[in-house]
C-alpha positions in Angstrom: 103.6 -1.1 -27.1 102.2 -3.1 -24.0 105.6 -4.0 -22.1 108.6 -2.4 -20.6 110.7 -5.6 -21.5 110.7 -7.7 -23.6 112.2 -10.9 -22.1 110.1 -13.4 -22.0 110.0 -14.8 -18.2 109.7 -18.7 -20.3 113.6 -17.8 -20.7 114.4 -18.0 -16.9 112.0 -20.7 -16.1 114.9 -23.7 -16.2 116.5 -21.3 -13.5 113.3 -20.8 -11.0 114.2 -23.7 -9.2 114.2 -23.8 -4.9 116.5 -21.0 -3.5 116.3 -18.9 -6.6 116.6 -14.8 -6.3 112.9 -13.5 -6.7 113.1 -10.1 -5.9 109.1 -7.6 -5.6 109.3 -4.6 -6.4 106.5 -2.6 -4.4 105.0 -3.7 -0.4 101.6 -3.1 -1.4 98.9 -5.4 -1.4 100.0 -6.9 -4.5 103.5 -7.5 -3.6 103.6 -8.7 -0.4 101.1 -11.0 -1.6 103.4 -12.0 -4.2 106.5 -12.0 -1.5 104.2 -14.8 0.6 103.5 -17.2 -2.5 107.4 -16.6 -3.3 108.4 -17.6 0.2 106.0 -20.9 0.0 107.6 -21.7 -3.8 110.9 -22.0 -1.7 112.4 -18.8 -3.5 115.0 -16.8 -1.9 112.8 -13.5 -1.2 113.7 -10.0 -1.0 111.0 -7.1 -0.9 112.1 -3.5 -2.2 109.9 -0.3 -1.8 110.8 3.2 -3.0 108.5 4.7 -0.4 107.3 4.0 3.0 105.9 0.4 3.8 102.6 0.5 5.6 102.7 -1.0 8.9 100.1 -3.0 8.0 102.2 -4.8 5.3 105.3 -4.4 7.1 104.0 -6.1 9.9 102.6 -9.0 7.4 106.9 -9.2 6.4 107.9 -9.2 9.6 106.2 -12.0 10.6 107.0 -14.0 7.6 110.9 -13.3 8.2 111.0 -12.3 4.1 114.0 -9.1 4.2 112.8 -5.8 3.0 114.0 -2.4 2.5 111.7 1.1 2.1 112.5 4.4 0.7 115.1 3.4 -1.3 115.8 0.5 -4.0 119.3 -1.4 -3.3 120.7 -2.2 -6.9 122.8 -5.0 -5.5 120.3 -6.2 -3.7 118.2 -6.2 -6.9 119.9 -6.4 -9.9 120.9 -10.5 -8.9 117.7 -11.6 -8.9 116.7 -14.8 -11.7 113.5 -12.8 -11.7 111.2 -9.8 -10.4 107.7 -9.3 -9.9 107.3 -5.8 -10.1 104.0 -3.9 -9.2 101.9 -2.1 -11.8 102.4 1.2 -10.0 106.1 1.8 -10.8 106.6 3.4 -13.8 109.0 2.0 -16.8 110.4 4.8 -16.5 111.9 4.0 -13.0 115.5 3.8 -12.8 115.5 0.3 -11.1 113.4 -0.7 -14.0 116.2 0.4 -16.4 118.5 -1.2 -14.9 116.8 -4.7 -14.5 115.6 -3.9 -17.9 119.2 -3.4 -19.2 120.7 -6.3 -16.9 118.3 -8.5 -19.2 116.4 -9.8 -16.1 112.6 -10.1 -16.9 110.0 -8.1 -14.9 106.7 -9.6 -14.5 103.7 -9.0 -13.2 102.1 -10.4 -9.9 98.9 -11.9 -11.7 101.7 -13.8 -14.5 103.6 -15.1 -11.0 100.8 -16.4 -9.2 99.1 -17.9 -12.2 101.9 -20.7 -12.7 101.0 -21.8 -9.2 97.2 -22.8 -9.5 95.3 -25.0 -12.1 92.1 -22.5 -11.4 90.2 -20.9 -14.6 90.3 -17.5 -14.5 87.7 -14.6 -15.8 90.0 -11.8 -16.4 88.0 -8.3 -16.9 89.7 -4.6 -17.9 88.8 -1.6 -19.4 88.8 1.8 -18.7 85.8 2.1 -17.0 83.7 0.0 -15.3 86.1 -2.8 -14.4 85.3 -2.4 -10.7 81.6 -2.7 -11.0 81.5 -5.2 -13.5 84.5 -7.3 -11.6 82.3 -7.6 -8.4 78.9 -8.1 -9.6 80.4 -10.9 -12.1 82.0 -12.4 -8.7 78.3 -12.2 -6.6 76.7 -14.3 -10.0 79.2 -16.8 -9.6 79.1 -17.1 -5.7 75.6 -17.1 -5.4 75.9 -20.1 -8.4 77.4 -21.9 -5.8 80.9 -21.8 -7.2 83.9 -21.9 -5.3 85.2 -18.6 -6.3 87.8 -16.2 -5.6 88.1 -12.4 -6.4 91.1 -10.9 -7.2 93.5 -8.5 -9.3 93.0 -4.5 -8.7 90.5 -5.3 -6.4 90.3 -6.9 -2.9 92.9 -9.3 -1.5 96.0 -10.4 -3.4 95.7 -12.9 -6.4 98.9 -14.0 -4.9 98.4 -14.3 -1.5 94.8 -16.2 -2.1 96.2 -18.9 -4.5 99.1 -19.3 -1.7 96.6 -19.7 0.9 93.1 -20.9 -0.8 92.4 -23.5 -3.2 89.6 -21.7 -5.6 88.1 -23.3 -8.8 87.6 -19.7 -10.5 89.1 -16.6 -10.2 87.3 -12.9 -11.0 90.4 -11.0 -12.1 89.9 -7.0 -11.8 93.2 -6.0 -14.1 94.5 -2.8 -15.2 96.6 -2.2 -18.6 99.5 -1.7 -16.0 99.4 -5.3 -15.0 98.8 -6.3 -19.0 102.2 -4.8 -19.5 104.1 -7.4 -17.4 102.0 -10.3 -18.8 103.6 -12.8 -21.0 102.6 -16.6 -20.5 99.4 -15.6 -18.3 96.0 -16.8 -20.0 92.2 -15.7 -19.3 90.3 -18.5 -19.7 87.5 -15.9 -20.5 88.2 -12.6 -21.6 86.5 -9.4 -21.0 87.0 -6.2 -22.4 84.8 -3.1 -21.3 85.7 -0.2 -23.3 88.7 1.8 -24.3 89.0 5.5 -23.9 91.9 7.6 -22.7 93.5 7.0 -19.4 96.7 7.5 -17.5 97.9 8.1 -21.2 101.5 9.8 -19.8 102.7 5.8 -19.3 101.8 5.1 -23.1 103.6 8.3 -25.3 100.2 9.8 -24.9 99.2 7.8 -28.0 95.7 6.1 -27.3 96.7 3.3 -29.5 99.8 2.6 -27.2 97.5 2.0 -24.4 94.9 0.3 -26.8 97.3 -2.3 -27.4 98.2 -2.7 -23.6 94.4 -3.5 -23.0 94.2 -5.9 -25.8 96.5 -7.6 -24.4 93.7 -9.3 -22.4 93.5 -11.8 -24.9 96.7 -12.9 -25.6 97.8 -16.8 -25.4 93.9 -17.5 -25.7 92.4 -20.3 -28.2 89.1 -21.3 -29.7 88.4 -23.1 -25.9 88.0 -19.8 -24.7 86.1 -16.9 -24.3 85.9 -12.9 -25.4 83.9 -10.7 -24.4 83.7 -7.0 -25.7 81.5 -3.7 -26.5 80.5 -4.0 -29.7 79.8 -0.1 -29.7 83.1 0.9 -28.5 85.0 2.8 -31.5 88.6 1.9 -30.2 88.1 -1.5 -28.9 86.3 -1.5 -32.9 89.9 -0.5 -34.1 92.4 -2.2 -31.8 90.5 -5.2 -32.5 91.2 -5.1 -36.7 94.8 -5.1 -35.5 95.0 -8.3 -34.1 93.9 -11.9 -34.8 91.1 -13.3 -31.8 91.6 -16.8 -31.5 88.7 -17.6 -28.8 84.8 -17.5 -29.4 83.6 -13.9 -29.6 80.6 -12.7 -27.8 79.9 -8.7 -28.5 77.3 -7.2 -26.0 75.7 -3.8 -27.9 72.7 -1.5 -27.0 72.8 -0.1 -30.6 72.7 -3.5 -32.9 70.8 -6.9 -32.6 74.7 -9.0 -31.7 73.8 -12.8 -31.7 76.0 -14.8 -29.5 76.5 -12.2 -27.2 74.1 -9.5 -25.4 71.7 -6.9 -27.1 69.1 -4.3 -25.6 65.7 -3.8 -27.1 63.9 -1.3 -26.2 64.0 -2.0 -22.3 64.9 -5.9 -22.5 68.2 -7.2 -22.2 68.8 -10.2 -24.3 71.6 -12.8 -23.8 72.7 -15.5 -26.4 75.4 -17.6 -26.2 73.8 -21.0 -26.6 70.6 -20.3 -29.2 68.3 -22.3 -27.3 68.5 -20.9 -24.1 67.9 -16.8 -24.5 68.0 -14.6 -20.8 65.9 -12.3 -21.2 65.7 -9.4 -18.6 64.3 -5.7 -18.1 66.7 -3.2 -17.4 64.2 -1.4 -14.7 65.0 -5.1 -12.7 68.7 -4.1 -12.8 70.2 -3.5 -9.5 72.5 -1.4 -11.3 70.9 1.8 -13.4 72.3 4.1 -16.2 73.3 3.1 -19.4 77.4 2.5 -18.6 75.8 -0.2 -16.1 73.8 -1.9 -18.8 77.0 -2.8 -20.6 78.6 -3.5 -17.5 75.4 -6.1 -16.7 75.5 -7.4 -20.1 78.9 -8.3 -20.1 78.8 -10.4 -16.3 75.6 -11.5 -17.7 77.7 -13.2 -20.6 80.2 -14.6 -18.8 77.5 -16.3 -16.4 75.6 -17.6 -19.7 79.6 -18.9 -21.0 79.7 -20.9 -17.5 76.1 -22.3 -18.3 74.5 -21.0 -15.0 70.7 -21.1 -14.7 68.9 -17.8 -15.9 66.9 -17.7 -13.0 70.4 -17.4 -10.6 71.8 -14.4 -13.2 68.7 -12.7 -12.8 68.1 -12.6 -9.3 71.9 -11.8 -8.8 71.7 -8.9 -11.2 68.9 -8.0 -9.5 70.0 -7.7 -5.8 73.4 -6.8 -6.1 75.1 -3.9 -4.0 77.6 -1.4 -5.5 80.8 -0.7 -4.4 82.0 1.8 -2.1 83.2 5.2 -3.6 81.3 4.8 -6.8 78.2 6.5 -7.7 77.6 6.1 -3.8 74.5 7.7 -2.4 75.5 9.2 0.8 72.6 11.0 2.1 69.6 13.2 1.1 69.9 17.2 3.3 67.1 20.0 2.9 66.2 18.1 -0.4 69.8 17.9 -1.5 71.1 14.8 -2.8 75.1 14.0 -2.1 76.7 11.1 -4.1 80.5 9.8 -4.0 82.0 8.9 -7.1 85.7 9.5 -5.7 86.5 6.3 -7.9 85.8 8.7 -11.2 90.3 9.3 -11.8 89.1 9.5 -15.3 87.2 11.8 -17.0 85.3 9.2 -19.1 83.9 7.9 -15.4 83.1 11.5 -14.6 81.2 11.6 -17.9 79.1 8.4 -16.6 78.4 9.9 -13.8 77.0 13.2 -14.8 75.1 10.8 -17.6 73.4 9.1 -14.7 72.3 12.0 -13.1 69.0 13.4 -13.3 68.9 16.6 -11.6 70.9 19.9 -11.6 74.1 19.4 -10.5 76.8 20.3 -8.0 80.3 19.1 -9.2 83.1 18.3 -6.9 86.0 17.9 -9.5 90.1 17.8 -9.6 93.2 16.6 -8.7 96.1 15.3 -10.1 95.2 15.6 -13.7 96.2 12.7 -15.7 96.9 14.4 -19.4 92.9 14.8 -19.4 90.8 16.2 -22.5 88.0 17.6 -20.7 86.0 18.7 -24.2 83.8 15.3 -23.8 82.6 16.4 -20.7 81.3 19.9 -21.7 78.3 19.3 -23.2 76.7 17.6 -20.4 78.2 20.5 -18.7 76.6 23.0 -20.0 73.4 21.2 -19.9 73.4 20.0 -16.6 76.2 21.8 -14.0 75.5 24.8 -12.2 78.6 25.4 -10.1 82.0 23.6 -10.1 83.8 23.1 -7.1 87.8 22.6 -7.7 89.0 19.6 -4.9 93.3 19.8 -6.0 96.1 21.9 -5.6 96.3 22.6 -9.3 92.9 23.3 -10.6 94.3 25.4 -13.8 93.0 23.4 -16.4 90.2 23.0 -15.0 89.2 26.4 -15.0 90.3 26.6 -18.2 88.1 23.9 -19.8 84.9 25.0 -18.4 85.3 28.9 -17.6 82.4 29.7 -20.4 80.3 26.9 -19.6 79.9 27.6 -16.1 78.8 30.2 -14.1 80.5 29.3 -10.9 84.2 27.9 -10.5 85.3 27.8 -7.0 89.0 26.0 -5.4 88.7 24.8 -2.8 91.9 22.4 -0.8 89.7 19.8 1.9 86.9 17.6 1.4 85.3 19.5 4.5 85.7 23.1 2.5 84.4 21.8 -0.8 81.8 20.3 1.0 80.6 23.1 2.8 80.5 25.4 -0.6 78.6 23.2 -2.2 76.4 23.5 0.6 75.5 27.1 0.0 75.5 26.4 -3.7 73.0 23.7 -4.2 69.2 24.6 -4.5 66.4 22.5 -3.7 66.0 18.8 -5.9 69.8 19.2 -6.9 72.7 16.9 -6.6 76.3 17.6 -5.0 78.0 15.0 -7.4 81.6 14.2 -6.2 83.2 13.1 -9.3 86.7 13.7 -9.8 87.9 13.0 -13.0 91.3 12.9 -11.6 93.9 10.7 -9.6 93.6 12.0 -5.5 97.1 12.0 -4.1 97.7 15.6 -4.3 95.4 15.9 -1.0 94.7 12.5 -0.1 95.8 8.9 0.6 93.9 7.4 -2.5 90.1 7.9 -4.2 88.8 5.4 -0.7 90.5 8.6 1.9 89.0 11.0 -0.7 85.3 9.0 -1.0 85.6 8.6 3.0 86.3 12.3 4.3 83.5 13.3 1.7 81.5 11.1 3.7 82.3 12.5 7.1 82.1 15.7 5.9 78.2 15.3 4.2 77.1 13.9 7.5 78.6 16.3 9.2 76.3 18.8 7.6 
């Protein structure tokens, strides 16, 4: 699996000369990113969004004088493009798609477009979970190296945009299997891979090793120059890897096994080997980060920072000071002895299950939402163990009744961030936590996971 086409964009290259047809799918952040490096390439630009252009980004259009349309998708206006950079949210499934797809007119990805236009080395990190966490404290290492850095991909500003605008050595690349799929030429200069477990499976046939193969797409076009980096204790990332043939230098990161090169806990002492003179060393009670899904997450920016040869004493202090990111595992304030936390970035339920890992108290769960194909049956034994009521945030909360009906006492829907909020006030006792978690996407009731997090937020201090 991995891509919805299969034309390879090397065949149109010869034809991406000044004045050629680029057409972007999608205004978003990505795209009109994309539209801006087009425009300075000397491409003929035209912007097409299915839905409504924020006026942010429309403005951004405007005042570059690139054409657009929204809430539609002009075929003619499309289908003559050389190429298309399409963004990872729309579906292969999308009738536009078809259609370019059937035209023979190859569909890439904005990370593939904007990496033909800048010689900078690039640290390319995915997975299911943790990509986020691990993309931005790999990012503060480097800065506070002293590198001239840029971060990019699924997170922050467009790749796109910055390599049309800034002139970076190194790129931190947040990227999601959606963006693998429309990858062809594109090449991490290091690799890493987080973990594999089931996610937004309805755009891969529901087969885990369709979007197994999408994620190891990470390493494709790589040599032994380069770098890999991957959980050695992650059983499909164990199996997707026997499929394929790893041409860079492997470093595994594992809290189970003793892995040398690579990263391996020891009773409370990280260990990091890539050169075997030079060992970092490091106790996980110095981690800014805590919980076991951050000590991978540590060991693998830890890794990267040892490939890159920085000085042990810069990784440690940076792993050491570091500050989270908004909307996940949050700590929003402490009321009557009540602790509320905002993991609205949990759209999975493997995040969800990190989350309720982490926690060390009883537990009110804020839960639901547009439910991706989920298999809640990992998260009931921690469950059981550790949730007293569950409060339903969605329009459809069905399944999750369904799941956890015996496991829990209380099961309450509720439609606003305010109203769940407000339950869980009532329900919580003394020393508890009101964990906001979803385990689902948010666009039944809200913008995106940030609008869900924020209104949380507002609604906790409105308490």
């Amino acid at each position: 699996m991995g891509s919805i086409n299969n034309i390879s964009p090397s065949n149109t290259k010869s034809a991406m000369t000044a004045g050629a047809r680029v057409v972007i799918l999608g205004a978003g952040e990505s795209g009109v990113g994309a539209a801006k490096l087009a425009q300075k390439q000397g491409f003929d630009v035209f912007v097409s969004d299915f839905g409504s252009i924020a006026d942010t980004y429309k403005a951004d259009l405007q005042r570059m004088n690139i054409p657009f349309e929204e809430n539609q998708h002009t075929e003619a206006l499309i289908l003559n493009a050389v190429e298309v950079v399409k963004s990872p949210g729309i579906p292969p499934k999308a009738p536009v798609v078809k259609a370019l797809v059937a035209k023979g007119v190859p569909i890439i990805s904005e990370i593939e477009f904007a990496k033909r236009y800048t010689s900078a080395k690039t640290i390319c990190i995915t997975g299911s979970n943790g990509k986020s966490t691990t993309s931005m404290l790999t990012y503060h290492i480097l800065k506070k190296a002293g590198l001239n850095v840029g971060l990019a991909g699924n997170i922050g500003h467009s790749f796109a945009a910055q390599v049309a605008d800034q002139n970076y050595d190194w790129y931190v690349l947040e990227i999601s299997s959606f963006m693998l799929d429309d990858m062809y030429e594109f090449k991490a200069d290091i690799a890493v891979l987080l973990n594999i477990t089931p996610d937004h499976l309805d755009r891969y046939d529901y087969k885990i090793e369709n979007y197994a193969a999408s994620k190891m797409r990470i390493v494709q076009n790589q040599t032994a120059a380069d770098a890999f980096v991957y959980c050695a204790d992650d059983e499909e990332t164990k199996k997707a890897l026997q499929a394929i043939n790893i041409q860079a230098k492997q470093y595994p990161f594992s809290i189970i096994e003793k892995v040398e090169p690579g990263a391996y806990l020891e009773e409370s002492t990280i260990y990091i080997n890539t050169q075997l003179n030079n060992k970092l060393t490091m106790s996980i009670s110095d981690l800014a980060l805590q919980g076991k899904h951050n000590i991978y997450n540590s060991m693998a920016s830890g890794i990267v920072a040892k490939v890159l040869e920085l000085r042990n004493e810069t990784i440690r202090e940076s792993m050491g000071d570091f500050k989270n990111i908004d909307h996940r595992l949050e700590f929003v304030a402490k009321i009557s002895d009540v602790t509320y936390i905002n993991d609205s970035k949990a759209t999975n339920v493997n995040s969800t299950w990190y989350a309720l890992e982490s926690v060390n108290t009883d537990v009110v769960l804020i839960m639901g939402g547009v439910d991706k194909g989920n298999d809640y049956t990992m998260l009931k034994d921690l469950v059981k163990s550790k949730v007293k009521a569950i409060i339903c945030l969605g329009k459809d909360n069905k399944r999750i009744h369904e799941a956890f009906e015996d496991d829990v006492e209380v099961i309450v829907n509720t439609f606003s961030a305010e109203e769940a909020v407000q339950v869980a006030y009532h329900l919580a006792k003394k020393g508890s936590t009101v964990l906001l978690s979803p385990a689902c996407a948010s666009f039944d009731l809200f913008k995106n996971y940030e609008d869900r997090g924020n209104q949380f937020k507002a609604a906790v201090k409105e308490l």
